[in-house]
N, C-alpha and C positions, 0 to 999 in steps of 0.2 A: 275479197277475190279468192279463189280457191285457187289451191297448189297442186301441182301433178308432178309426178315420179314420171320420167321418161327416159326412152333408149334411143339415142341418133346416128348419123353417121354424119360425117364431112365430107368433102369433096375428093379426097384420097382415099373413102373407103376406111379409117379412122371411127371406132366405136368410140361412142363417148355417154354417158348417163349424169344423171343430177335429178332437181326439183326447182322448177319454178311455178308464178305467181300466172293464169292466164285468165281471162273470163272465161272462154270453152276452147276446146279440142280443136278449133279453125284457128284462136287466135296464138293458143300454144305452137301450130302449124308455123304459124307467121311469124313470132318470137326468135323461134328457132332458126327459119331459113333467113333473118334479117344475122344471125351469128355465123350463117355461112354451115349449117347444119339441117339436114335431112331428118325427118320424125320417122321412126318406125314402130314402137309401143310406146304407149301410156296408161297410168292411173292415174286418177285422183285421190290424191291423202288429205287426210286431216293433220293439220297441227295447229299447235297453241299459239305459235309467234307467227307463223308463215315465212317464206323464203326470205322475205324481207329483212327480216329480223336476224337471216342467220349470218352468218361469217364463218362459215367450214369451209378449206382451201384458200382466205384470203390471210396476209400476214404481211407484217411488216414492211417486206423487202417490197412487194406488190402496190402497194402506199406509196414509198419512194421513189421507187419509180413514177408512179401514176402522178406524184407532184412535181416532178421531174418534167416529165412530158407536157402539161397544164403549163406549168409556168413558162416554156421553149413556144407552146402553143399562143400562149398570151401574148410575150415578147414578141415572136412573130407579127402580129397583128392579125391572126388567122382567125376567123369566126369560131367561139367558142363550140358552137351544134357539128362545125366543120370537124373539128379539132377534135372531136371525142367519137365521131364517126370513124373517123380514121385510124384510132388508137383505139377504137372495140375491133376494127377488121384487122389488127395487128398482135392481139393478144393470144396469148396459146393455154395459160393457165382459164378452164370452163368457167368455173365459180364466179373469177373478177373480171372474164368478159359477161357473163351475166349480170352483175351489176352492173356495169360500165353501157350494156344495152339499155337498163332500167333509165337509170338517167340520160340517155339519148332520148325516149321515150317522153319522158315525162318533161325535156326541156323540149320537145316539138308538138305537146301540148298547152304548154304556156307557162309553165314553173321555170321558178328560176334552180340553179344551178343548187343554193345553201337546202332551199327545200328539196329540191329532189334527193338530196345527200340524208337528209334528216327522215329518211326511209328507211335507212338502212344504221341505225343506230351501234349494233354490233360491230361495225367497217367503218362509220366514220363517224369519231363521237363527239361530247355536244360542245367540247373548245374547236375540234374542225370544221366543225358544221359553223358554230359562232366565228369562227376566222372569215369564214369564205364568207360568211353573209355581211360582214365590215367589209370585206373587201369590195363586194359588187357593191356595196353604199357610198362607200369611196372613191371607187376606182382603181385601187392599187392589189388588185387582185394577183398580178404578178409578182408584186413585192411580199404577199401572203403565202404564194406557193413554195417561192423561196425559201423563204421561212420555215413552211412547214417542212420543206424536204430537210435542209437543215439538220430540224428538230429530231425528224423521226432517223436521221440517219446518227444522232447524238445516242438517240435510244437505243438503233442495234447497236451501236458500241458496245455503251452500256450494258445492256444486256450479255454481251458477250463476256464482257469484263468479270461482271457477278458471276455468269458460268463457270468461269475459272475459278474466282472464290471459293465455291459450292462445290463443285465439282471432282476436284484435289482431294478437300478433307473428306468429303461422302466417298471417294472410293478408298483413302486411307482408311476410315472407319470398318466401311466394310470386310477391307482386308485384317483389322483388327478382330471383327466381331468372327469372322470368318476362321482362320489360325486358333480364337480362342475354340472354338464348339470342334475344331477337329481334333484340339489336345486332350478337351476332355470327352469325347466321344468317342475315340479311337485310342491315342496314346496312352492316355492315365488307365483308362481301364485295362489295358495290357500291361500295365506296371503294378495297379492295384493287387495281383495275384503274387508276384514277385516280394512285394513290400510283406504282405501276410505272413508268406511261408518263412520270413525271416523272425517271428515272432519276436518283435520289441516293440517297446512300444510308440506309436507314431506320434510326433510333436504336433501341435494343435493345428498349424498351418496344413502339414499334410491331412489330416481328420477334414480340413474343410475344405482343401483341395478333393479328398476323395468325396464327399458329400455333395459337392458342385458338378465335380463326373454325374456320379450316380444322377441326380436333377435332370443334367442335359440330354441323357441316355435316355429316358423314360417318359418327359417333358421336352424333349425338346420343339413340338410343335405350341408349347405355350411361347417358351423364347422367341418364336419366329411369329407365331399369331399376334401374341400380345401388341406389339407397339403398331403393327397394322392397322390391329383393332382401337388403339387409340387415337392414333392420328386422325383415320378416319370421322371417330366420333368425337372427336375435336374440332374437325372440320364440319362437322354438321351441326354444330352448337354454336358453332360462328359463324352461320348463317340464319340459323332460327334465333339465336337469342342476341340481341347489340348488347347487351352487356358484356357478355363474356368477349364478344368482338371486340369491347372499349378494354376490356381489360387486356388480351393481351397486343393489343398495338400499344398500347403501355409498356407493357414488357420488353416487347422488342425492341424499342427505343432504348432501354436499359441494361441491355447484354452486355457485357464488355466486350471491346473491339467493334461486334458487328454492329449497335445499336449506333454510337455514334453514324457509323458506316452511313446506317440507315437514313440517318437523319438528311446528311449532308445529298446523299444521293434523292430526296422528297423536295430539297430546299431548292435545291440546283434544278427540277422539272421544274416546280414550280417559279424560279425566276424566271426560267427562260419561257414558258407559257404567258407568263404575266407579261412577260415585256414585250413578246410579239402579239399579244391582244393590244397590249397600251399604244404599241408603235402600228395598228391596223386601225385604230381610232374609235377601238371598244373604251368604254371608261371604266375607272377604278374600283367603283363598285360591282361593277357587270363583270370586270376580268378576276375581280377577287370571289364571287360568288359559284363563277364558272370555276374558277381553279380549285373547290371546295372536292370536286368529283375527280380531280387527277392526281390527287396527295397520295390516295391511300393506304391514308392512316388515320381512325375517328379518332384519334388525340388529336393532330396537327387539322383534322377537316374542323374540329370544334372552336380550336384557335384561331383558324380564319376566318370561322362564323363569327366569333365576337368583336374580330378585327372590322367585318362589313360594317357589324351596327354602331364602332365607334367611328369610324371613320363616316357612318350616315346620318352621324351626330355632329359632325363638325369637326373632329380632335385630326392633327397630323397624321400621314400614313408614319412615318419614319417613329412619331412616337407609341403608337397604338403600339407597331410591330417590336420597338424596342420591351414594352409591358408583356407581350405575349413572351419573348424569354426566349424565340428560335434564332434567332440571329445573334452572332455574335459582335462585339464593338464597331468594328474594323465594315462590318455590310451595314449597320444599323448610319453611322458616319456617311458611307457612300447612296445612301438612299435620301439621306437629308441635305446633302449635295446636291442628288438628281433633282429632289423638291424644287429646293430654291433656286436651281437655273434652269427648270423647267425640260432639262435631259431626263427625264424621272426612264425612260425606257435604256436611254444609255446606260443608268446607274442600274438595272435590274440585268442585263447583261453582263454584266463587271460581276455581279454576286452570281449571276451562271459559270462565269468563268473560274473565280474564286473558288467556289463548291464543286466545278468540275474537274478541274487541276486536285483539287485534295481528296477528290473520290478516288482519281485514279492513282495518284500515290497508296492511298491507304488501301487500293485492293492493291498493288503492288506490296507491301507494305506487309498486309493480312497473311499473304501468298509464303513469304518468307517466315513467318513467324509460327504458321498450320502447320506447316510439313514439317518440319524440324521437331515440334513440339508432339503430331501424331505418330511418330517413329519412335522415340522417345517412350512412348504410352507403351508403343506396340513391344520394344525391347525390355520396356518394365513388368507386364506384362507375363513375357516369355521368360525372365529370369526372375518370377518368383512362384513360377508353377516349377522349374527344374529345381529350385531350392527346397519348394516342397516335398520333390524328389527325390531328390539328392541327400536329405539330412539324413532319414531314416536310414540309409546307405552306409552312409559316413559313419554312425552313431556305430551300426553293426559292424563294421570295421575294425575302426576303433578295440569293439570291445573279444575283437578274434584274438587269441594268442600263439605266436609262431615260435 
């Protein structure tokens, strides 16, 4: 189906633009005024995914809501085609009332709800789409949406949480990396001329203070290029090559402080994924397989691949996971619990809760221990450039006689 670029307006006179998915120019027409939107220019573009595919304007909070509403809709007893009619004429964000039209669309041609979603793989991925299709097999579709909302509102926490982690030290840094290039781009070399005319000779620290100047004054676009230019091709090397992807999800699991971090924050999605797939009546191998794609991490996705095939060999969950080494005593116990009374979803919640409680301590935790420690850098720092300064000073003092 081809995509068009177009320019609309709404009923208040309201410009609004985007790209959708239409067969021609009548039915783009018709797309449109079913959004409560008037057509006035179009093109058709080419692209490689199609509108389908994309997810630009849709985010998090947009989801929350959206499983919010579904599940109020469900509970209701309100016809689901009803229910999403009414929640596309209510939407004000363009992007997620254009999905939200898609699957009005495609359930009033005969798809059910999991497939129409699994159109749009960017916005709803393949543990939402797999929830919602357990759901409509079961029935408890409402207890799924729940769930999800939940879930995703766990995750802006989260999200927010790690913000603050990142956020604090990356602008300390900066204000480190920052104070340094004005000392030696500006200060030191107005002192360099001072320290000369003094003719003694400079102690090593200063020679390599003035050398550091000199570099930053004449270089400083490598200082500022440089780590751009490698992040960058960092990041493109961990996309073309999985090696180097496996290596450093290794790594990061290994940092002090934040690796752990990492882990527990991987562990804790993935319980709580697992155990609202187990408790929507997906099974073990299909929620373990699925959760392969929501770890992201190819060390811990590799771990649970090996976990499938032992557990599709016969061997206990509790013990597979106790061999893979992610879990520690205290989850591996409560999982061998759920086994054998048959709560295996109540025991995977207790290990969300576990891992969720100690993520948010330890960014708590992290938070008090960066700043303290990036100040610290930043005062050390600053007095052993004045020292460098200052010796030469001192030394010709010293040797004045009054």
């Amino acid at each position: 189906m081809p995509s068009f670029r177009y320019k609309a307006v709404d009923a208040e006179g309201q410009r609004s633009q985007g790209k959708m998915d239409a067969i021609n120019d009548v039915d783009l027409e018709l797309r449109l005024r079913r959004m409560g939107l008037d057509l006035i220019t179009f093109r058709e573009v080419r692209s490689a995914t199609g509108a389908r595919g994309g997810s630009a304007g849709v985010d998090r909070k947009d989801l929350i809501n959206f499983c919010f509403d579904l599940e109020q809709i469900s509970r209701a007893g309100i016809p689901l085609i009803d229910g999403l009619r009414d929640l596309r004429d209510s939407l004000d964000r363009p992007r997620f009332k254009q999905v939200v039209t898609a699957l009005v669309e495609d359930i009033e041609g005969g798809k059910m709800l999991s497939q129409a979603m699994s159109q749009f793989p960017r916005v709803f991925d393949s543990v939402f789409v797999s929830l919602v299709k357990a759901g409509e097999q079961t029935g408890r579709l409402t207890d799924v949406f729940e769930n999800l909302s939940k879930s995703l509102r766990w995750q802006d926490e989260l999200a927010a949480e790690t913000k603050k982690l990142l956020i604090y030290p990356v602008m300390l840094l900066v204000l480190v990396v920052a104070v340094s290039l004005f000392l030696l781009t500006y200060l030191v070399p107005q002192l360099v001329g001072v320290l000369r005319t003094m003719r003694v000779d400079l102690p090593l620290q200063t020679r390599i203070l003035i050398a550091a100047s000199e570099f930053a004054v004449h270089y400083w676009w490598i200082i500022i290029g440089l780590p751009i230019a490698a992040i960058t091709t960092l990041a493109v090397m961990m996309r073309t090559d999985p090696r180097i992807r496996r290596t450093l999800d290794a790594l990061k699991l290994r940092i002090p402080v934040i690796g752990p971090l990492l882990q527990k924050i991987i562990m804790a999605r993935f319980a709580n994924f697992f155990g609202i797939m187990y408790q929507s009546g997906i099974s073990i191998l299909d929620a373990i397989r699925t959760s392969e794609g929501i770890v992201g991490n190819v060390v811990i996705a590799e771990g649970l691949r090996g976990a499938w095939q032992q557990i599709n060999a016969g061997e206990p969950l509790s013990d597979t996971f106790q061999r893979l080494g992610l879990f520690p005593p205290l989850v591996i116990r409560m999982l061998r619990v759920g086994e054998s009374t048959g709560a295996l979803d109540a025991a995977l919640f207790n290990v969300y809760y576990f891992y969720s409680r100690d993520v948010r301590e330890g960014v708590e935790r992290a938070l008090k221990v960066m700043g303290p420690a990036l100040n610290v850098l930043l005062g050390v720092l600053m007095a052993l450039i004045l020292f460098s300064i200052l010796t030469p000073i001192y030394e010709m003092i010293g040797k004045l006689k009054f």
